[in-house]
N, C-alpha and C positions, 0 to 999 in steps of 0.2 A: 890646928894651931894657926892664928891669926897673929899679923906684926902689924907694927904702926910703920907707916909708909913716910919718904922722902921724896921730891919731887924736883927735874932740873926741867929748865924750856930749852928751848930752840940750840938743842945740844947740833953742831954742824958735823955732815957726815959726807966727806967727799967722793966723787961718784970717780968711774975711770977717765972722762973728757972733762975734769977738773968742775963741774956743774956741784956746786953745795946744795942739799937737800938738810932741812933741818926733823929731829923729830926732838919730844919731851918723852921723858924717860924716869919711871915713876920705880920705887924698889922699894925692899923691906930695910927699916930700918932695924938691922941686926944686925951681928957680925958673921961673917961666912961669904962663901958664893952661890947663887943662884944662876938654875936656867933661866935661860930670855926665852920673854914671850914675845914676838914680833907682829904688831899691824901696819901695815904700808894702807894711808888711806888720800882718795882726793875729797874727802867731806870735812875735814879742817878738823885734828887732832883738839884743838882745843876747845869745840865744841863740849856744852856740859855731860853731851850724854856721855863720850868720848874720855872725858876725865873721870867720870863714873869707871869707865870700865877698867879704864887703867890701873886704877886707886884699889877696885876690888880685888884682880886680879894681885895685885901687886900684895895683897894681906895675906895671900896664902903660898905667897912662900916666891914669887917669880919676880926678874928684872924685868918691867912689859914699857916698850917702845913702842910708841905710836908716833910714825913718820908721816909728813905732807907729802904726797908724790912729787915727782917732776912736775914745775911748776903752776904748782896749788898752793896757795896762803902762802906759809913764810919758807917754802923752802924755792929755789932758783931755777932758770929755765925755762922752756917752752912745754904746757900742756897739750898732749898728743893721744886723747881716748882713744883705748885701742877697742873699744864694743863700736869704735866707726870702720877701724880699717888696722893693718900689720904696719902698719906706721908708726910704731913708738920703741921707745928703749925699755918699757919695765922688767924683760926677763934681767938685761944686764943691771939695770938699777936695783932689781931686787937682790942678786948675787952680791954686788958690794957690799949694799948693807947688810945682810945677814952677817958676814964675814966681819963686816965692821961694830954690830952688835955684839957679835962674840968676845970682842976682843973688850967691850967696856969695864970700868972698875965693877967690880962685883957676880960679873959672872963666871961662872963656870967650865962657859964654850958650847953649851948642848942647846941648840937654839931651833925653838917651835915658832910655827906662826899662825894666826890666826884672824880671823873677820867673814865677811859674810859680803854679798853680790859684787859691786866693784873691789872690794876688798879682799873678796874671795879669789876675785879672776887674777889679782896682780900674783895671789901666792903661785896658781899653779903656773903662770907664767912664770917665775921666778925657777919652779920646782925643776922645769924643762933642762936649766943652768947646772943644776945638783950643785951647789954651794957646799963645802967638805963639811962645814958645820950645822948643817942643817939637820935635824931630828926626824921631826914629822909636822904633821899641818892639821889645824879643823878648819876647813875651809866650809862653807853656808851658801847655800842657792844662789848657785852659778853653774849653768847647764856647759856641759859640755859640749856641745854646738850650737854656735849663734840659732842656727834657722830651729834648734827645739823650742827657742823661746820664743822666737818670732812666729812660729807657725805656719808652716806651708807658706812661707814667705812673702807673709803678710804683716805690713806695718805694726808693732802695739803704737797706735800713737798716742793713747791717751797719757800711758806710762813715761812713752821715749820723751814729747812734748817736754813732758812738765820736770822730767829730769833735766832737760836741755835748760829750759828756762828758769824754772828753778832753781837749779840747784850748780850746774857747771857754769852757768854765765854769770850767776852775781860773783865769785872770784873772778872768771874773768873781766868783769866789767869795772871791776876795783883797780885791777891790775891798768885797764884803759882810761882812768881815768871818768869815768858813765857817771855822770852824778842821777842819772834819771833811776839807775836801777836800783833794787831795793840794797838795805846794805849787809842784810845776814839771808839765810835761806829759810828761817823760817819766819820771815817779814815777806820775804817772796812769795812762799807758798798763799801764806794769808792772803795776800792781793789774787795770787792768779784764782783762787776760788771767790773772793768779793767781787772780780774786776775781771779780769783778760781771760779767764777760763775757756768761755764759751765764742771767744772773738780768734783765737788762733785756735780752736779745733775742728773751726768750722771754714777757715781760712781756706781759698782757694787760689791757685793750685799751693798742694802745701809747700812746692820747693820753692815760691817767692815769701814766703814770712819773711816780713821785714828783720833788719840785720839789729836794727834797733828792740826786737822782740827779745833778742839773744844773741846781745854785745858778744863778742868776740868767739862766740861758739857758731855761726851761721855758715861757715865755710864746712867745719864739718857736718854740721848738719847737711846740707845739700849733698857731699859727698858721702855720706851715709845711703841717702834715699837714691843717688844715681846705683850704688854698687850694695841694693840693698838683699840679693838673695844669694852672697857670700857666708861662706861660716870662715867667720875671720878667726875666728876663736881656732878652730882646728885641734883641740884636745886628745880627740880619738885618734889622730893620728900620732899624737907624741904621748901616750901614756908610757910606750916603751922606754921614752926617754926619764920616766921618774921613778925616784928609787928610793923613797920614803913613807913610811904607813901615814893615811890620811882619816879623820873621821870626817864623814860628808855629812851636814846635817840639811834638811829641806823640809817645807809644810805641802800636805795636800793639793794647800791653796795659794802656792807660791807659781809667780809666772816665769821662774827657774827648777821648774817641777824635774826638767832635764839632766839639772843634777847627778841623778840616780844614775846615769850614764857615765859621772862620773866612776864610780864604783862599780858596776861592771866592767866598765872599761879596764880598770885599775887590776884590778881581778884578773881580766883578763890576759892581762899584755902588759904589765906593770914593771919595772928591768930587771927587778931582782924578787927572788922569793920571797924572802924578810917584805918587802913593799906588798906581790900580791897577798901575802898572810893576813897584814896590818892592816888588811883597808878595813872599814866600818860607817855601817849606813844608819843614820837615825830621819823617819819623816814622821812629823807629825801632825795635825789638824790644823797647822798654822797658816798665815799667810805668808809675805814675802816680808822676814822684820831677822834683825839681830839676838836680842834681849827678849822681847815681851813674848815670852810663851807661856802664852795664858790660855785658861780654859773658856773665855769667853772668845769667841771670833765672830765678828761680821753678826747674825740672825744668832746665832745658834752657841750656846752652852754643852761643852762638851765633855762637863763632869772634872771630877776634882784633880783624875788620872792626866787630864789632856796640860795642868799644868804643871811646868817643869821652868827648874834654875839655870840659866845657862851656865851660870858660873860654877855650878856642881859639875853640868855634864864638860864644861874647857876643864876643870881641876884635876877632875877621874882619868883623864884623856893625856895630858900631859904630866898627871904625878906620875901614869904607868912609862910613858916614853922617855920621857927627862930626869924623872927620879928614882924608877926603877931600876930594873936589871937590862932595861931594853929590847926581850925578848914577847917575843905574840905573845896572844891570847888564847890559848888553843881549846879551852872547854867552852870560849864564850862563842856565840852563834855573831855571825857578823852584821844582824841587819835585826835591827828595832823597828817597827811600826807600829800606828794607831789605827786602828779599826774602830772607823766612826759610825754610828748606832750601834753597837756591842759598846764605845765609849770608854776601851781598854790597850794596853800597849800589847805588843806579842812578838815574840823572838822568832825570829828567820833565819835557815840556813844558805838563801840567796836571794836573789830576785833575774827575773819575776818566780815566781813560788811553781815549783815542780809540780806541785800538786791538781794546781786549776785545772778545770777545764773547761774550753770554751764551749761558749752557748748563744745559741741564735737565737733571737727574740725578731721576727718579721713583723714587719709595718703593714698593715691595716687601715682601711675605712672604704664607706660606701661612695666619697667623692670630693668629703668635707673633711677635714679634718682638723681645722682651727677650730677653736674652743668655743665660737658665737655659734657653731653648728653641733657642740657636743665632744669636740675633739675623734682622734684616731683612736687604734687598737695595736696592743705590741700580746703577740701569742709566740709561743713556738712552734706551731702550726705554720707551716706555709703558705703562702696564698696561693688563689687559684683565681680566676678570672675575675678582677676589680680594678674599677675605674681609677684613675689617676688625682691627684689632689694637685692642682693648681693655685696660683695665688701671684702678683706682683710686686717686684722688689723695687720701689724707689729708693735711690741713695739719697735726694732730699727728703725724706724721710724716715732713715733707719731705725731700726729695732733700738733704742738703748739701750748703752752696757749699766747695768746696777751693780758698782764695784764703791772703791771709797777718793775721797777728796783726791788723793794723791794716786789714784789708777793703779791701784792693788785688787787682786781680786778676793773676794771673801762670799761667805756663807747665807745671801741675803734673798730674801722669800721674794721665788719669782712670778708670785702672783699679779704683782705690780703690770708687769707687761702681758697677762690675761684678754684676752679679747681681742688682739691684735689680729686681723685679716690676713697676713704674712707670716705668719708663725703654726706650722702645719706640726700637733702636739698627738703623741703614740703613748698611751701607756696602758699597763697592763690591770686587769679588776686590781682588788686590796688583795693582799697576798695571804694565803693560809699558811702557810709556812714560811720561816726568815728565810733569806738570802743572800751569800753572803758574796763581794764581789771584790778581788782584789787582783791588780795590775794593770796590763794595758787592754785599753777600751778602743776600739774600731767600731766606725760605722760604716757600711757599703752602700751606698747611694745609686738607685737609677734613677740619673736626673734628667732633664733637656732645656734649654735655653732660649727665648729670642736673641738673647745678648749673643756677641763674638767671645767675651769674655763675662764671667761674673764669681759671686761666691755663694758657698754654702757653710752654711754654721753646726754644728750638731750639740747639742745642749743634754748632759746626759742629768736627769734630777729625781731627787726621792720625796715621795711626796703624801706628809705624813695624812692623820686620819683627820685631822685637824684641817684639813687643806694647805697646810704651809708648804710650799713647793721648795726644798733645799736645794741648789743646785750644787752638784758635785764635781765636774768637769766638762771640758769643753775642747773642741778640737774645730780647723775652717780648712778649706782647701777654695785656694784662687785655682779657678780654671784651666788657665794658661799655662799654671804651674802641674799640671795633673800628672803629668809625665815625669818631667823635667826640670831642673831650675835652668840649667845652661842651654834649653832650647824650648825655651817658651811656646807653643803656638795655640792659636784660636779654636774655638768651637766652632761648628759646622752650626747655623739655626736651628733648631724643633729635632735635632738630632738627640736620642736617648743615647748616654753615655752610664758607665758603671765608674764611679766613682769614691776611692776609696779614703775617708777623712779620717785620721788620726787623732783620737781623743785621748787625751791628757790621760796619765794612768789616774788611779783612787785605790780605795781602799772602804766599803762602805758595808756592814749590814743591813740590808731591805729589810726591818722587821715585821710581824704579822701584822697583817692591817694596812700597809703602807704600800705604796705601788711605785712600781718602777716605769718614768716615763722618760722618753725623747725627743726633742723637739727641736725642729727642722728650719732654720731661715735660712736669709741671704745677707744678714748685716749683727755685729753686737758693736756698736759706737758709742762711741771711741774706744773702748777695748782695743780694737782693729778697725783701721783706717777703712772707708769706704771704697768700694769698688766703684767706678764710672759707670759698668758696663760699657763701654764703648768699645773699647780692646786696646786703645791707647795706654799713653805712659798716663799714669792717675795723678804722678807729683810733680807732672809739668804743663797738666790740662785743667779747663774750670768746667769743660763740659759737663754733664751727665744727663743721661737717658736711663730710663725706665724699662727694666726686662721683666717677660711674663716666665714665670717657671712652672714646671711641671714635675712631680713628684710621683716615679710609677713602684708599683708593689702589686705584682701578678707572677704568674707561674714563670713565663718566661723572666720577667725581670723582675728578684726577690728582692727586694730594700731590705735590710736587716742589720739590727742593733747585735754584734759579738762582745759578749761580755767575761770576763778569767772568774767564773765561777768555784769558791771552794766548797766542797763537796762537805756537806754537814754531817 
């Protein structure tokens, strides 16, 4: 059943240091009480997509509030991101307002919340509070630790960038008064891909960007990049503290793939039973987006299955918690996934899946292994005495990332970067049998350096008969960082190290004919911010130098791709 909807604005909602925050507040036009649907957002509530969702949400039966954070657009106070540092109020700002949504005309008291990356992260901040009238949450691709999305604590700059400037500065620069900056966020965007894209990403050192690049956000910014291999986030340590079932949703190809830690986590170590019962995981072929889950992504078509309503799966999610009896779901399996080439969903009793089992795929070749010489070899066969693949990484020249305007990553055929001298490529003949690969993906690396410092990329891709190279995931590991975040130190030169890089989980059937390949650099830019090589601080230097690498795969030092193979 569907209702015709009413609509109030900038309804005032006072916080506990007397600071008004406004939200608009959208409901069904009937008579009765309804559960609240709550979104805390800093991308401006009155945005159209924004009133879209409200408006939907609001036909199927919910009170849905969509609040400006702490001072964002029309609600009051100082904006304080907390994806820069533990500097902000939003656990206590979210705790008022739920409490204070509860109490509006027409609800209830039984109050959900919902949204997806910054909007995601205010809920589970929120949730740490336990507000008495809180229900449950779908919170959407927000990793549960900063550094999973950052990786191996390494810059995304192409993403952070364009969020900074994009998208947090044009309110702040409104608030300042900046007549230079653009005056909505998607007039910004358009400009930084016509105009400044390629001028601040190539900026050096990146901590002097002018302040005028990003009106009133440049403070944080710099204080970001000083203190940038903290997990400010700290989720995994307070799961204990939340006591309400969550549905986590995330895509393959979202650069909050870490998510899914959420739900382990929760699982895990969640305060009360009812909480660890209630969690539930949906990921699927998507990238990093709220609404559009569609079967097209990036390159690749992923059949009719891969698309889904979100407004189906918020309705299913909160008719059961807010309009039901409020108790689990004890027949239902807690975890949805897409398995992409099979290009079907499939029900899971956890993750990662009891059932894999891992499988070594060793690196191969006679010396060569970049694609102008024929490429590598990935076997299950171990190696036995061969030569090393070499090659040099300029950072004034790196590998480019092929992602989309706005630094999301997607589905996009990586033949485009083919031929490249620096990209050392392993894959296996066309496969007589499918393969079916799901969870976390590692690569073990024996590498060596000129550099004190540098990085390695690992690129894991399927690659059909067609030659289209699908890239599936990816994982970097900064040198420095190999050990340690909190004690960084250099490489020894021409020293062979075993280094282990962490690739992004997936979910993929290899089918017949298609080969599974891996391929090896030292840069994907902007995706991830360059390395100097130098071993200095990289976002307070303009330097950079040229490091020669070496790539070994011999009996002594196995290179090898481990992949969660499920057993056909």
């Amino acid at each position: 059943m569907t209702h015709p909807t009413l609509a109030e604005t900038n309804l005032s909602a006072p916080m506990r240091d007397g600071t008004v925050l406004r939200a608009d507040v959208y409901r069904p036009d009937a008579p009765g009480a309804f559960p609240v649907l709550l979104c805390r957002t800093p991308y401006d509530k009155s945005h159209p997509r924004q009133v879209e969702t409200g408006r939907r949400l609001a036909e199927r039966g919910y009170v849905v509030v969509l609040q400006d954070v702490r001072g964002r657009h029309a609600s009051d106070g100082d904006f304080l991101p907390g994806f820069y540092s533990a500097d902000h109020r939003d656990a206590e700002d979210g705790y008022d307002t739920v409490e204070w949504a509860a109490g509006l005309p027409g609800s209830d008291g039984r109050v959900g919340t919902f949204g997806a990356s910054y909007d995601g992260w205010v809920q589970w901040e929120l949730a740490t509070t336990r507000p008495p009238h809180l229900v449950c949450m779908l919170a959407g691709g927000i990793a549960a630790n900063l550094l999973d999305r950052e990786l191996g604590g390494v810059l995304r700059l192409g993403r952070v960038l364009d969020w900074t400037v994009n998208n947090l500065s044009v309110d702040a620069a409104r608030r300042l008064g900046d007549r230079w900056k653009a005056p909505t966020t998607d007039e910004a965007s358009r400009l930084w891909v016509e105009r400044d894209r390629g001028k601040w990403l190539w900026y050096l050192p990146l901590r002097d960007i002018p302040e005028a690049a990003m009106p009133g956000m440049g403070g944080h910014w710099r204080r970001w990049l000083d203190d940038h291999t903290t997990d400010h986030f700290r989720f995994q340590e307070r799961h204990a503290e939340v006591d309400v079932p969550v549905l986590s949703t995330v895509g393959w190809y979202d650069q909050q793939i870490g998510t899914i830690q959420q739900f382990t986590g929760m699982r895990a170590n969640g305060r009360t039973e009812r909480a660890r019962a209630g969690q539930r995981l949906i990921i699927g072929p998507w990238t990093h987006t709220l609404v559009d889950l569609d079967r097209q992504v990036g390159d690749v078509d992923f059949g009719p299955q891969a698309e889904r309503s979100y407004f189906d799966i918020a309705d299913e999610w909160f008719g059961h918690w807010l309009k039901g009896d409020g108790r689990a779901e004890p027949d239902r399996p807690p975890v949805e996934l897409f398995v992409m080439g099979a290009n079907r969903w499939r029900s899971e009793d956890d993750w990662p899946l009891a059932r894999a089992r891992a499988a070594e795929y060793f690196l191969h070749s006679d010396g060569h292994a970049d694609m102008r010489a024929g490429a590598g070899r990935l076997s299950r066969e171990a190696p036995g005495e061969e030569p090393a693949d070499d090659y040099v990484y300029d950072p004034r020249d790196p590998l480019m990332t092929l992602y989309t305007p706005a630094g999301q990553h997607a589905p996009l055929d990586q033949r485009a970067l083919d031929g490249r001298p620096d990209v050392m490529v392993y894959q296996t003949p066309p496969l007589e049998r499918g393969v079916e690969v799901t969870g976390p993906v590692e690569v073990v690396l024996w590498a060596a350096s000129s550099a004190p410092d540098t990085d390695f990329v690992a690129k894991l891709i399927d690659v059909w008969p067609d030659g289209f190279a699908q890239e599936l995931c990816h994982g970097i590991v900064r040198c420095r960082y190999r050990d340690s975040f909190d004690a960084p130190s250099p490489l020894e030169p021409e020293r062979p190290y075993e280094l282990r890089i962490r690739v992004n989980p997936t979910s993929n059937l290899f089918r017949p004919g298609h080969r599974i390949r891996l391929d090896i650099s030292s840069s994907d830019f902007p995706n991830f911010d360059r390395n100097h090589n130098t071993g200095g601080d990289d976002y307070r230097e303009a330097r950079l130098r040229t490091a020669r690498q070496r790539i070994f795969h011999d009996a002594v030092r196995p290179s090898r791709l481990v992949l969660p193979v499920i057993p056909g």
